[in-house]
GUZA-142017 format. One record per atom (N, C-alpha, C): x, y, z negated. Coordinates in steps of 0.1 Angstrom, whole numbers, plus 5000, padded with zeros to 4 digits. Layout:
! GUZA-142017
XYZ...
***
This chain:
! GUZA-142017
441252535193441652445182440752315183441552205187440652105190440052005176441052035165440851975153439652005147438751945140437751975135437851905126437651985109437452005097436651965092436151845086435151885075434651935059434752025057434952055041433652175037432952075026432752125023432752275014431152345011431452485009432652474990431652384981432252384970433752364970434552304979435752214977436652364983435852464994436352544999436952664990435452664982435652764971436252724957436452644953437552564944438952584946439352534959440052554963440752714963440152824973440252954975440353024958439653014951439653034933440853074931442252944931443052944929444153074930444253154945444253254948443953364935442853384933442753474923443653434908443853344904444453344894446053354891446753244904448153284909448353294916450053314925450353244935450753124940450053154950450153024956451153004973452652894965452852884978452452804988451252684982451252584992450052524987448952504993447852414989447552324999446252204998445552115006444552155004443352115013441852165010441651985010440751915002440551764997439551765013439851675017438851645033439651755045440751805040440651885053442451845057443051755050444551705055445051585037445151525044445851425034447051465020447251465007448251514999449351425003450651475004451851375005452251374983451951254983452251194970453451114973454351234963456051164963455951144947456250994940456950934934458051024919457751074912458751154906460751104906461251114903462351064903462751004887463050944884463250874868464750814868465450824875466850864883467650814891468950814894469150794905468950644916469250714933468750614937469750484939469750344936470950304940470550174947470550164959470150104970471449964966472549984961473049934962474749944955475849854953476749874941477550004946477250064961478750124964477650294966476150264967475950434968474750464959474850594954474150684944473650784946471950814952472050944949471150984943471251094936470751194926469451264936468551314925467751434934468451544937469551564934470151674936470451694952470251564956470851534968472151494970472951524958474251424959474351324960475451294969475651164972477251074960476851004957478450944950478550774954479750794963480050664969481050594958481050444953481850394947482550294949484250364953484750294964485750224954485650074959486349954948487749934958488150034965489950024964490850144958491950084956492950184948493150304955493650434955493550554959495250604954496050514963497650544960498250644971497750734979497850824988497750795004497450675008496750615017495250625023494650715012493450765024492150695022492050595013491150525013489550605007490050714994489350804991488350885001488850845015488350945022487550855036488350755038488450675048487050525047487250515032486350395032484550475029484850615023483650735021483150715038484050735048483150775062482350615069483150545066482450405072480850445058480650455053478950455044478450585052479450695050478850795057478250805067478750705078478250715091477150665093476950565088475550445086474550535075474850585064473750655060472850795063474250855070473551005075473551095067474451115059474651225048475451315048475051455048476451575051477451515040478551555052480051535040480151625029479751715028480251835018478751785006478051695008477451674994478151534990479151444992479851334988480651384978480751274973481351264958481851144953482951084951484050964946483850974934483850774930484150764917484650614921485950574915486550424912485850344909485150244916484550164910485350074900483650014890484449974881484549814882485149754872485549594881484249524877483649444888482749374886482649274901481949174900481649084911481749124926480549274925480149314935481349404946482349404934483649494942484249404945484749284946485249164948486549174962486749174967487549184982487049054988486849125002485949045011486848895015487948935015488948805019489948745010489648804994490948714987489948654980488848614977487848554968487348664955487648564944487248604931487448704929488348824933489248954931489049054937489249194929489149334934490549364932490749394945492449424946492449524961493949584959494049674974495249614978495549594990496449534992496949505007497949425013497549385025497249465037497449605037496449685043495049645050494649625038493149545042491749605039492449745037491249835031489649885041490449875051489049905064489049795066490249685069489449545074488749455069488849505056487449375048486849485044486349585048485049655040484349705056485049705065484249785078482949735077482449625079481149565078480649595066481149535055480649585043480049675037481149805042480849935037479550025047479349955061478850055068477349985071477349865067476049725059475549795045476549875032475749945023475450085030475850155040475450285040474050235048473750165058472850145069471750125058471350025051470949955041469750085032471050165026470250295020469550365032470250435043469150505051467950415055467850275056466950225058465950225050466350195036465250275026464650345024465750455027464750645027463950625035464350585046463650595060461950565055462150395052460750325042460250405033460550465026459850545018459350655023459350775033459150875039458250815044458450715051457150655063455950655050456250535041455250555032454550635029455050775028454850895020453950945027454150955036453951005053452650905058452650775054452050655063451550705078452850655080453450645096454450525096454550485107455250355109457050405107457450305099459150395094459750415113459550355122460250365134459750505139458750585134458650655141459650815132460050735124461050815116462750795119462850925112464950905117465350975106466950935104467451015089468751115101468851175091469751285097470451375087471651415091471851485081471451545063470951385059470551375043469051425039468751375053466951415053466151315061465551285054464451195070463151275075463251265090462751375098461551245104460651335108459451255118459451305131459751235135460351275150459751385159458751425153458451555163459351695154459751655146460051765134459451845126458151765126456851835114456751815104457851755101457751725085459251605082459851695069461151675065461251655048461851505047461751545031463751505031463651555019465851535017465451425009467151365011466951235000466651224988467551334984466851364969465551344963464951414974463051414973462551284973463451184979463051064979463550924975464350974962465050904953463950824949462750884940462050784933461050674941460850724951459950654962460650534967462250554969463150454974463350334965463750404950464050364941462650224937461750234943460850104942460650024948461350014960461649904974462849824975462549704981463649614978464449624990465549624992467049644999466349535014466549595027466149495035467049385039466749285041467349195049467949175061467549245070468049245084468249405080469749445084470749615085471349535101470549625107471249695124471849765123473549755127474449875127474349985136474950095138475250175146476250085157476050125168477250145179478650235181478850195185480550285179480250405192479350395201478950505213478250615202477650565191476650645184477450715171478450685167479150755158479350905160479450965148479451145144480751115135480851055126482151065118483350935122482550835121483750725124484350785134486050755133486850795149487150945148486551005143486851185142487651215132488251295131489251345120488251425107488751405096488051445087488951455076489051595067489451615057489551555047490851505041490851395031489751485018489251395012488051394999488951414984490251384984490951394969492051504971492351584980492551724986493151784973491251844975491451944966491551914951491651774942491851754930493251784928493851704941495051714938496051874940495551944945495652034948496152124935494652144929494052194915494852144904495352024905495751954891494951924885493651894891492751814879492451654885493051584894493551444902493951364885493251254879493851204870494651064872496151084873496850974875497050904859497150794861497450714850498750814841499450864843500650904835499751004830498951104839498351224828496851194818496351074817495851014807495851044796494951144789495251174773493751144770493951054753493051054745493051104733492151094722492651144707493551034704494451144697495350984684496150954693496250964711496950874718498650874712498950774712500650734706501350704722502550724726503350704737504550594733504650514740505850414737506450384747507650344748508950334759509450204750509850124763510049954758511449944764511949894748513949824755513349714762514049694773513649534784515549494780514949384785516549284784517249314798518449364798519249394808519849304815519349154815519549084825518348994821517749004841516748874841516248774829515348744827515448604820515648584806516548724802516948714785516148704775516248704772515348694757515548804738514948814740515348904722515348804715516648794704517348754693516948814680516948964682517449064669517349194674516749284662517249444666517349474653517349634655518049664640517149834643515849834635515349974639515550134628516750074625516750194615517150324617518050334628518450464635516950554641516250434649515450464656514150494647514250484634512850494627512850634618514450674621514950824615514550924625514250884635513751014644512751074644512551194645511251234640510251214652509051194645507751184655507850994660508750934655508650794656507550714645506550644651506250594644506150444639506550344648506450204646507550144660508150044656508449974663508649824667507849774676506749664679507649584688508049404686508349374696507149304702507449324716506149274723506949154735506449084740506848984749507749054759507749144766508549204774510449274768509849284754510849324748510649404737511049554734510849614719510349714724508849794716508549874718508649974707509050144712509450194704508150304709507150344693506150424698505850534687505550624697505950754687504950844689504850974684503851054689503951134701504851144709505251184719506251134729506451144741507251044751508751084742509351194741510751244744511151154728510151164716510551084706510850954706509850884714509650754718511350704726511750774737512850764746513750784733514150924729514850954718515150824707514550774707514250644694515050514700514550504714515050364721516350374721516850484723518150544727519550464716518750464707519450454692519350294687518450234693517950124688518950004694519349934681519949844684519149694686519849654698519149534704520249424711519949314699520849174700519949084714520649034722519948994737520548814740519448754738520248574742520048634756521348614766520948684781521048574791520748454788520748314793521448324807520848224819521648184825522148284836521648374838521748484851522548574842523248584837524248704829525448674836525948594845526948574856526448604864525348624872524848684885525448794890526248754903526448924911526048904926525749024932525149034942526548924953528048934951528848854961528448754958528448684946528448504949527048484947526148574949524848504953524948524971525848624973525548644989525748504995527648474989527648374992526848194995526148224981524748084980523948104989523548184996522448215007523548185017524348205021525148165032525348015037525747965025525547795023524647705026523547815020522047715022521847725033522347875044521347895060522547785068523247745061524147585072523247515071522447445061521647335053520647365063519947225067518047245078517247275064516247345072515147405063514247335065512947375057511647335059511147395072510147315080510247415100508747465094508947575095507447685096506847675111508047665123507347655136508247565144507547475147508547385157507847345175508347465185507447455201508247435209508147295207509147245224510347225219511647215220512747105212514047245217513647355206515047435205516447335200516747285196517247205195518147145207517947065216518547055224518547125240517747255236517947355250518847445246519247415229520547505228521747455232521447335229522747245231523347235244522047225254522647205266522647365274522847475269522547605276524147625280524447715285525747785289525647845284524648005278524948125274523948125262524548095253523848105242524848255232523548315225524448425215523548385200524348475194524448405178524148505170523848555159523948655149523548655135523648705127523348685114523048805106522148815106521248965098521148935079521849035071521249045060521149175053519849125043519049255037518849235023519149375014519249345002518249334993517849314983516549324973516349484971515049544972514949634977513849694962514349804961513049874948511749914957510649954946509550044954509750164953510450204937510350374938509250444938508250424935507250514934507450654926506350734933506850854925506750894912505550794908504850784895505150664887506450634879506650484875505450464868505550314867504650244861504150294845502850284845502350334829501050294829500750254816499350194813498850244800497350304798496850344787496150234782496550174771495250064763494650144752493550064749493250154733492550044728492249934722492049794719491849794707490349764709489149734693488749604690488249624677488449494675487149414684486549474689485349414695485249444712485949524715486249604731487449644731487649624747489349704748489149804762489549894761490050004775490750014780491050034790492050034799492150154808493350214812493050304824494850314827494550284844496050204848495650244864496850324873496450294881497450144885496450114893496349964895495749924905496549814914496549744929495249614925495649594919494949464914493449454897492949504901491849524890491449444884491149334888490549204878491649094873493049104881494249014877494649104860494349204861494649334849493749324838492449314843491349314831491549204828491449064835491648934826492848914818493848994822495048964814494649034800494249154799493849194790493049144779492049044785491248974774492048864774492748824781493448724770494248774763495648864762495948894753495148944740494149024738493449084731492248924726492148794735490748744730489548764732489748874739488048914742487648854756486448874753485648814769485848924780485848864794486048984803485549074800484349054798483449164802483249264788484149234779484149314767485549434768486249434785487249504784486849554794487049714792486649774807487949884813488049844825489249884834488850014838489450144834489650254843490350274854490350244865491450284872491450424881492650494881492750594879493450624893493850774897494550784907496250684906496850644917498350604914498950704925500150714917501150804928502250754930501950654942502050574949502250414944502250314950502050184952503250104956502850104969503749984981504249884978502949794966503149674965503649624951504049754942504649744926503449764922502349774921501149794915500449704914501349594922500049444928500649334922501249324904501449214903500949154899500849004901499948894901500048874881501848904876501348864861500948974848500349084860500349204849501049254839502349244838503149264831502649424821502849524832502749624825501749644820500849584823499249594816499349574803499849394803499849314795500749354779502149414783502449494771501949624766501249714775500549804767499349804761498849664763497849634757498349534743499449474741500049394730500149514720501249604724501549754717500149794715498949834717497949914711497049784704497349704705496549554698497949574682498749594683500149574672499449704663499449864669498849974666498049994663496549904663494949914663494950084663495650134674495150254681495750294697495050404702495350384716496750424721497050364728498850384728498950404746499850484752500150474765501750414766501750374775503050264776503650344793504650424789505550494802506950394804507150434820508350324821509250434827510150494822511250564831511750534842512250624849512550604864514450504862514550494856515850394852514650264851513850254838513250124838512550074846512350144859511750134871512450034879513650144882514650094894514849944889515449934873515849794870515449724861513949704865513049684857512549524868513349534878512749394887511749414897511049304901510149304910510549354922511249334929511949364945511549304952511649374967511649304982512549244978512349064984513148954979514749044991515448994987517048954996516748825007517348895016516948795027518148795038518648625041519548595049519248535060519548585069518848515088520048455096519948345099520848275111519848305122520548335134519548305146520248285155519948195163520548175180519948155190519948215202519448155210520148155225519248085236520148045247518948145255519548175267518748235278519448145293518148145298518148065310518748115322518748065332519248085346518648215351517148245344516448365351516948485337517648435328518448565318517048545307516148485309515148515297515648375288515048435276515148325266514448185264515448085266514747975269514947895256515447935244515047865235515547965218515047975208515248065199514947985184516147975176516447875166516847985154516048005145516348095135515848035120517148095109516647985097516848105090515948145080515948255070515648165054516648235044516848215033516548335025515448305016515148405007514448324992514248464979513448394975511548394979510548284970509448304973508448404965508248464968507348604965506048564959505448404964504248374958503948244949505248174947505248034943505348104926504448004922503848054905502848154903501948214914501648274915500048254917498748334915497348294919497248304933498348354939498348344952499048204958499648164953500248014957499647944968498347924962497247804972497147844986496647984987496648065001497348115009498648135001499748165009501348045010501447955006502347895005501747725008502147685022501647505027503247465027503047365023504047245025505547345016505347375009506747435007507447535014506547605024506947715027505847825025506647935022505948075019505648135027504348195032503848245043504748395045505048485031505348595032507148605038507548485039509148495038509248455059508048435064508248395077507048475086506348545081505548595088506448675097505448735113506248795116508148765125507848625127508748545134508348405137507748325127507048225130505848225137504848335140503948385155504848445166505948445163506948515177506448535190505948685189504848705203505648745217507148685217507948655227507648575234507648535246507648415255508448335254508848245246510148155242509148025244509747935252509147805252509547725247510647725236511647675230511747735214510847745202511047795191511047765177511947725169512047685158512247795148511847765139511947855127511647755111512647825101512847725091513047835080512547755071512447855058513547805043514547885038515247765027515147865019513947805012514047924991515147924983515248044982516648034978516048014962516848034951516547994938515748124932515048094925514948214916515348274907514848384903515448464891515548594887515448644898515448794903514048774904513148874892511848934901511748974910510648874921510348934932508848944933508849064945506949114949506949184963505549144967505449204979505949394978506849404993506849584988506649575007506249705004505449745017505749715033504849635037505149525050505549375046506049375031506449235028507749155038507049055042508348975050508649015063507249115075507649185083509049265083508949325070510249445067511649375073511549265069512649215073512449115090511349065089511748945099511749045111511149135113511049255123512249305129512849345114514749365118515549295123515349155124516049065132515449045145514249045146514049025163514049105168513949215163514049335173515449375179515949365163517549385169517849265179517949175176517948995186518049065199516749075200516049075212517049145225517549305214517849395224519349315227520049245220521149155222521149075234519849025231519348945243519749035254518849125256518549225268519849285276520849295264522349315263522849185274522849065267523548985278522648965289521449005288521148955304521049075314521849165308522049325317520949385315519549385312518549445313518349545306517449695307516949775302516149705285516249755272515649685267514349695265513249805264512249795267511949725280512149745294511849655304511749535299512949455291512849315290511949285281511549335271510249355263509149295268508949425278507449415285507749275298508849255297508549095307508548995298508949015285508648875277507248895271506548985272504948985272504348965278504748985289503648935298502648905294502148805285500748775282500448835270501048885265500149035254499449155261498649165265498449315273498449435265498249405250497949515245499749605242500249465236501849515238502249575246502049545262502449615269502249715274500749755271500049915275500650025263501149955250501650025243503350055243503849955248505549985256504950085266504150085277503950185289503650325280502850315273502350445263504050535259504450425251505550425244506550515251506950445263508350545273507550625275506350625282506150825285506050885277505750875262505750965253506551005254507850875247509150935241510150985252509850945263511050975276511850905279511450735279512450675275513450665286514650645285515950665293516350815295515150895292515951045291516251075274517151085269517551105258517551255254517351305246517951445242519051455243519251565247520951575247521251535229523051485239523351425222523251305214522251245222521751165207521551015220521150955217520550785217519150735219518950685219517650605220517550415216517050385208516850225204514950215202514750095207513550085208513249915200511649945194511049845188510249795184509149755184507749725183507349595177506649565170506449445163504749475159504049375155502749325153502649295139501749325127501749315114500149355112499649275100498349315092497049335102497549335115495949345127496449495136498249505136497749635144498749655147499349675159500749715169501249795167502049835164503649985164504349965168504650035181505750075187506350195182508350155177508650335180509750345192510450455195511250525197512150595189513750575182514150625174515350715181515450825180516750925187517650955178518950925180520150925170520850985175521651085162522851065169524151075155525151015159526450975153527051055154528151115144528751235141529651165130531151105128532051095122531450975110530750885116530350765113528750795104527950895107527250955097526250905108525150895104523950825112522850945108522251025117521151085118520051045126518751115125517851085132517051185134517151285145515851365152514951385153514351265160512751185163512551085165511751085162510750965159509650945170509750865182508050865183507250735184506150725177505350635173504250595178503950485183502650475192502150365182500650335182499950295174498450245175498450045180497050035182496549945172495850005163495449975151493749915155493349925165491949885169490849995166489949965163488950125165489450185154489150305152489950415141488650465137489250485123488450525113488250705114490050705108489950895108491250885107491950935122493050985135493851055122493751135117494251205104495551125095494451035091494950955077496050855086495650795098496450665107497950775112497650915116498950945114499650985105499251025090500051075080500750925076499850785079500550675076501950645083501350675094502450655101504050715096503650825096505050935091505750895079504750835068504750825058505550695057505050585067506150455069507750455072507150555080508650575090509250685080509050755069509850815060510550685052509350615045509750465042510650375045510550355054511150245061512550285065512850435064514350515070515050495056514350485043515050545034516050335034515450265032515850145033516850115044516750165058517550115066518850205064518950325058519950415057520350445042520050405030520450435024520650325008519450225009519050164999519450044997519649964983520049844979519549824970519649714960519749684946520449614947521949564936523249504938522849444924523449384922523849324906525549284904525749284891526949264886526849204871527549104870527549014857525649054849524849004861523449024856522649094857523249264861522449344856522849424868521649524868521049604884522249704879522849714889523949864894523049974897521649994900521050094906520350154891520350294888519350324883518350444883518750534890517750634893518450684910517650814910517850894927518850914934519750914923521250954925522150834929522150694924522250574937521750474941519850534942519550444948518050584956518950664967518450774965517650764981516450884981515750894986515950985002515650975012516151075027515651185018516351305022516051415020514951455028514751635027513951685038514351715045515651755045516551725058516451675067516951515063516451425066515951345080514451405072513251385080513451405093513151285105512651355118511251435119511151445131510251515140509751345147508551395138507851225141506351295152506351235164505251205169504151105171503051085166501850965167501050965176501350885180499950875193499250765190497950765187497450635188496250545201496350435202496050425216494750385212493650445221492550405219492050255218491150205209490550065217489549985214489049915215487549875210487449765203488649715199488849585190488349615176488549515168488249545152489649605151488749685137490249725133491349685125492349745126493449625121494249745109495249655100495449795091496749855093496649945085497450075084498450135078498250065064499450135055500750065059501049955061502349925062502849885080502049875087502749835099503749935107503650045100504050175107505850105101505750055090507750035082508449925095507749815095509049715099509449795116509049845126509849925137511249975133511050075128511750205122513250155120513250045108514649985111515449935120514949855126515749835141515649875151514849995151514550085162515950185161515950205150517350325145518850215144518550115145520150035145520150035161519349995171519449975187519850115188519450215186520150405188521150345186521650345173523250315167523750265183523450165185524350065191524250105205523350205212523550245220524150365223524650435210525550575207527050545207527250425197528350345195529250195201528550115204528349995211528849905197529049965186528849905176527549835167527449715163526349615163525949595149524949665143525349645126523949545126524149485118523349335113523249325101523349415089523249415080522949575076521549605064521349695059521449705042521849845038521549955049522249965062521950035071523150035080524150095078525350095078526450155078527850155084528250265093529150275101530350305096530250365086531850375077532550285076534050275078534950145075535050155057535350075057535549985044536350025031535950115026536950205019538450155014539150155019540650135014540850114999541749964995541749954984542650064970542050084963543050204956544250154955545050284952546450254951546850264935547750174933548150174917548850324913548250404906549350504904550850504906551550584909553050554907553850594896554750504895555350504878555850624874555950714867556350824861557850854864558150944871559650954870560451014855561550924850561850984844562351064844562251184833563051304827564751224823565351374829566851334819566951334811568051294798567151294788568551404784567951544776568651644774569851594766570851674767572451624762572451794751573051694746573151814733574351864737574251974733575152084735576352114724577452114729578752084721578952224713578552344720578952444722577952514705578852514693577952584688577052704686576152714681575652824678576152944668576253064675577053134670575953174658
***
């Protein structure tokens, strides 16, 4: 033993004493080794807005994006996880609540989800607050320890001294942490050094959901809570005149009926009362100028306008006159209708609004566009209204409106009540309740040159604008054109040396909102189909011609190469078709493969295969459930969906005609995603805009029939009815001469 001791006899026997009176698991002799003096804990540690931990050793990350079944619960948890070093099975979720610090890294002032922008503006952020905290523990151990912190490491929710002589958990070093200031300089990990980022991992809201204990906005109970269901005006724009609540105030369990800016609210002690009440309620409607609105003679106004020059979103090199002087130019004209979100969960909002504070619990895309609307209606200062937000079941873009509507009336209704009221929207008030993927009309032409490729591409789309009136206006909309209505054709990552593109707003009137992919959904459907037209007249394989109008994309075309070997392309299943499609959206590539096949004009689909370079990956898991989950999306639109109108008012109102793929249905979807070391790019919606024109190119290679307009549909035109035919007459009985005997 090379160590030598010095202690004296008294301190020995002081010490030793102890022995006789209890046990003892652990002592120091004073001169013969140093005490580690840890700090008590006075509670938790919080290094910072997004992590918390307890002595317990729990960890609770608080993640400021919405949790609409996209993964973020689980996904934005492993970017902190990885950088702080904490077992996953001690993590623990809570919604952050709205404040500065949750802000989104790229829309400014605002906490919002959206965009698929959930790993792209938090990757640094999030894995900057995990590094941040382990760097603390780290500081405090050393301290504890006095040892230099480098000669320390954290690891699995403990900081270790590198020979492994000594270990304290975080917990143990909550209060030690808890007195040091947050460092300045956070060194990340390397993506060579990652344990969780890139690995697959068990979604985190699982098992709530599982359980039934997952709280979505609809299952929201408080005391006293009152439920109310709102008459809306059945055409755009109308306005209330008059009601008459006397039927409605005879129902039992009704208890008031409130008109609020959206319309009349009928609020009762229970939903079926509330519904029950509306039911009855008479309601006089000024239905102003859209009460002649039908889906034909608006078709027709969009037709008119795409003759008319637009505003040029992109003007390279003079399409223009390389059409004019081409020999083989082709033509086509794509349209798409206004489209619902359908979520599974319609819209609903809990207020409960005092005279000095108001509550909220909503799930909700947009958090602070929600809370401010709330203190204005109510008068209160932001910060005197606090936003719950809650699980949603599901989103895709109806969750994210800029004028909080549904906030805004369930918070009028419990301000009318001075009690807490929940505000449900039926799956009818849903469907034709507004806010759609705008309707969108595409001219496109273009010429191909002597070598068959396209030497000039002239396309004018007419819709309405999704952001004009909006807090989004400034950022998204230059010179009078709308960024959402041209993305996704105006970057045309074709080799066209020759490209214009023009944008003509059509009018408003019809609520419109972004719905999942936004203007991709559509501008995607037209070049892709285009394209394969193209590929069509210039004899070519259509993938091949693809990957020669890339040429300078590499990543495009390592993912076309990915793409056919997956799916087999040119070998078909027996039976069936093959149409191919790939487009670029939100920071991240999809390619699919769609196999069809036609059977007495009926359009099916088999498989699906899906390739996918999203840039470094989070967690493989959640990037393929997205995918499937788009491409379930995105089928139900190309095959089945609309919203029509007729003298004003939506023809659609629930499953039955505006209805969902079955399980039937469903293909046999494969994801592959291609590895890569770029940033990463997002996820929830780039997987939709392929899918549709990937399954119209099948069509057209099963059929050689060309549909340009969705949904798709191969049925002819149903025959117009026939007038009944006139009744034959009866003879008319002849009396009988012959009397009765």
């Amino acid at each position: 033993m090379s160590d030598i001791f010095n202690c004296s006899r008294r301190d020995f026997c002081k010490n030793g004493a102890l022995l006789g009176t209890s046990l003892v698991l652990g002592f120091y002799l004073p001169g013969c080794q140093k005490k580690e003096v840890i700090p008590p804990a006075t509670g938790p540690f919080k290094p910072n807005a997004f992590i918390q931990i307890a002595p317990d050793d729990s960890v609770t990350f608080f993640v400021n994006k919405s949790e609409m079944g996209q993964g973020v619960y689980t996904s934005l948890p492993m970017l902190i996880a990885e950088e702080l070093e904490v077992p996953w099975q001690k993590i623990k979720i809570e919604p952050a609540p709205v404040a500065p610090e949750y802000n989104h890294t790229q829309w400014g002032k605002l906490q919002g989800t959206g965009g698929s922008t959930s790993i792209r503006s938090t990757w640094d952020q999030l894995r900057t607050a995990g590094a941040a905290g382990r760097l603390m523990l780290i500081q405090a151990a050393a301290q504890i320890w006095d040892v230099p912190p480098d000669q320390c490491k954290a690891e699995a929710g403990k900081v270790l001294h590198p020979k492994g002589e000594k270990t304290l958990s975080y917990g143990t070093l909550v209060g030690a942490a808890a007195k040091l200031q947050p460092p300045k300089q956070v060194p990340l990990k390397p993506a060579s050094a990652f344990k969780i980022i890139g690995k697959p991992r068990p979604r985190l809201d699982t098992p709530a959901k599982v359980q039934g204990s997952a709280e979505f906005g609809i299952d929201v109970k408080l005391p006293k809570l009152l439920t109310a269901v709102i008459a809306r005006p059945p055409v755009f724009g109308a306005k209330l005149k008059d009601f008459n609540a006397e039927a409605t105030k005879a129902i039992p369990g009704v208890k008031e009926v409130v008109p609020v800016d959206s319309g009349v609210a009928v609020v009762a002690e229970h939903f079926w009362a509330a519904k029950k009440g509306r039911d009855v309620l008479k309601v006089v409607w000024d239905e102003g100028p859209l009460a002649k609105l039908d889906s034909a003679t608006q078709g027709k106004e969009y037709q008119d306008l795409a003759q008319k020059p637009g505003l040029v979103a992109t003007n390279r090199g003079d399409a223009a006159a390389t059409l004019a002087a081409a020999a083989k130019k082709i033509e086509a004209v794509y349209e798409m209708p206004y489209l619902a979100h359908a979520p599974m969960e319609p819209l609903n909002c809990v207020a409960d609004v005092r005279p000095d504070h108001c509550e909220i619990w909503v799930g909700t895309q947009m958090q602070t566009l929600d809370r401010d609307a709330a203190a204005q209606v109510t008068g209160l200062a932001p910060e005197k209204v606090k936003l719950h937000t809650t699980f949603l079941g599901g989103g895709f873009g109806r969750r994210a409106v800029p004028d909080s509507h549904f906030v805004r009336e369930a918070v009028q209704v419990s301000k009318a009540m001075q009690a807490p009221v929940k505000v449900i929207w039926t799956r009818e008030d849903d469907i034709r309740g507004g806010y759609y993927r705008p309707r969108a009309y595409h001219t496109v032409r273009a010429a191909l040159g002597t070598d068959n490729l396209p030497a000039a591409w002239q396309q004018r789309i007419v819709c309405q604008s999704i952001v004009k009136g909006t807090p989004f206006e400034a950022a998204l909309m230059k010179e009078g054109i709308d960024h959402t209505a041209v993305e996704g054709i105006a970057d045309l990552s074709y080799a066209v040396p020759n490209l214009q593109v023009e944008y003509q707003m059509a009018p408003a009137g019809v609520p419109v909102l972004w719905w999942r992919s936004v203007g991709h959904s559509f501008t995607a459907f037209v070049k892709e189909c285009f394209i394969d037209e193209l590929a069509l007249a210039a004899g070519q394989d259509p993938l091949a011609y693809r990957k020669q109008l890339l040429g300078e994309q590499p990543r495009q075309v390592a993912l076309l190469n990915l793409l056919a070997e997956k799916a087999g392309w040119g070998k078909p299943q027996k039976g069936t078709a093959q149409g191919v499609a790939i487009h670029e959206s939100f920071g991240s590539i999809v390619g699919q493969v769609a196999e069809v096949t036609v059977e007495n004009g009926k359009i099916k689909v088999p498989r699906v295969v899906c390739v996918v370079d999203c840039g470094q990956t989070v967690n493989p898991d959640t990037i393929a459930a997205q995918m499937e989950s788009a491409i379930y999306f995105g089928m139900a639109a190309a095959l089945h969906d609309a919203i029509t109108l007729k003298n004003g008012q939506v023809e659609q109102s629930n499953f039955h005609d505006y209805p969902m793929p079955r399980l039937a249905e469903m293909p046999a979807v494969e994801v592959h995603i291609m590895p890569s070391k770029e940033k990463p790019g997002g996820i929830g919606e780039p997987g939709v805009p392929p899918i549709a024109p990937a399954i119209a190119n099948a069509v057209f290679a099963a059929t050689k029939v060309r549909l340009r307009t969705m949904p798709l549909n191969l049925a002819p035109p149903a025959p117009a009815p026939k007038a009944p035919a006139a009744a034959a007459k009866k003879p008319a009985h002849k009396k009988s001469k012959k009397k009765r005997k």
